[in-house]
Every structure is written in C-alpha cells, then in structure tokens.
C-alpha positions as CSV (number, residue, x, y, z in Angstrom):
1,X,11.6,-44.1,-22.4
2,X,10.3,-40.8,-20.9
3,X,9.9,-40.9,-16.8
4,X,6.4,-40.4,-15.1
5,X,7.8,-37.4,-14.0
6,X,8.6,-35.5,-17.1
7,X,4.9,-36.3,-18.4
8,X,3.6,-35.0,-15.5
9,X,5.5,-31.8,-15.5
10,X,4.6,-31.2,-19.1
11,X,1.2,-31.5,-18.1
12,X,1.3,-29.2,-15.3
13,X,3.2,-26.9,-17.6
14,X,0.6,-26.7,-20.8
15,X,-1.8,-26.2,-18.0
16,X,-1.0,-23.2,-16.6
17,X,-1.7,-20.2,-18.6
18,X,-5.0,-21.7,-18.1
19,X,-5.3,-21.6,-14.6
20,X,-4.3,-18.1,-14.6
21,X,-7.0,-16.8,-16.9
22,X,-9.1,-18.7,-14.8
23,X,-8.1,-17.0,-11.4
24,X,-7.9,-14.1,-13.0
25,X,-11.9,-14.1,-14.0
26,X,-12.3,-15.1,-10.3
27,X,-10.4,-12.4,-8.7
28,X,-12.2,-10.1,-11.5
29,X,-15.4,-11.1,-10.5
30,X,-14.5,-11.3,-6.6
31,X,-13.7,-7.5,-6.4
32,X,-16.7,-6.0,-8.5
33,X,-18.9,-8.0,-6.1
34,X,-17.0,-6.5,-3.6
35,X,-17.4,-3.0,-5.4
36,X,-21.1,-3.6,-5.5
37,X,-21.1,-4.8,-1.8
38,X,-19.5,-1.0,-0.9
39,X,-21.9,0.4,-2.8
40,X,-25.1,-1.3,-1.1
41,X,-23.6,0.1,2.2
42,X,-21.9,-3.5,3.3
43,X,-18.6,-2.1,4.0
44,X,-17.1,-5.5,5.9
45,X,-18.5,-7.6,3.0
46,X,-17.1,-6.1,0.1
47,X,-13.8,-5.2,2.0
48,X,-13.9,-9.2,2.7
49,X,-14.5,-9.6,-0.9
50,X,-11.8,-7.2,-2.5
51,X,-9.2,-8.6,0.1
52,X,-9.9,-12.4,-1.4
53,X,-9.8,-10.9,-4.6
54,X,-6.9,-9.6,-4.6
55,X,-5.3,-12.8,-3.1
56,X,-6.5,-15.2,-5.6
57,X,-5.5,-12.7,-8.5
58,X,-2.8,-14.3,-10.4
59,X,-0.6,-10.6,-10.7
60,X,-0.9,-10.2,-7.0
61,X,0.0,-12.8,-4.3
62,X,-2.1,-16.0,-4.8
63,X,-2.7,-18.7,-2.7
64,X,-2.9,-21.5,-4.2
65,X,1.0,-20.9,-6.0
C-alpha cells in the first residue's frame, strides 16, 4: 500500500521541470519588458522589471523555491 505521501511527492517531482520552463519564460519575458522599459526612457520601471526578473528566473535566486 503506497502512503499519501509518496504520491504526493511523485507528483510534485514529475512536476517540476515544468515549473521551471515556466518561470523561466516569465523571467524571460520580465526583463525584455524591462529592456524595452530602459529604452522608452523609464529607467525605475524597467530596473523594477529586470530586478523581478531576475528573482523569479529559475538559474538565479527564485522566490517561490
């Protein structure tokens, strides 16, 4: 008889390679806004932008892990 709790960390496991790509698309899409932001002359904005970027990026420090 398998435990609730095994199920639920195979779950949890199969879905994270998932959530990465996902945050990674995020964090992608976070700092070319923020690029574009820079660009328009909205320097707090897209330094607001690339900063949460970079924190929900999976390779860097994210904070939902």
């Amino acid at each position: 008889m398998r435990s609730y709790r095994t199920v639920l960390d195979r779950v949890v496991n199969e879905r994270e390679p998932t959530m990465a790509t996902v945050l990674w698309i995020i964090a992608v899409i976070l700092v070319v806004a923020g690029i574009f932001a820079l660009l328009r002359k909205q320097l707090v904005w897209g330094a607001v932008l690339i900063v949460v970027g970079l924190l929900v990026g999976p390779g860097g420090v994210s904070i939902f892990t």
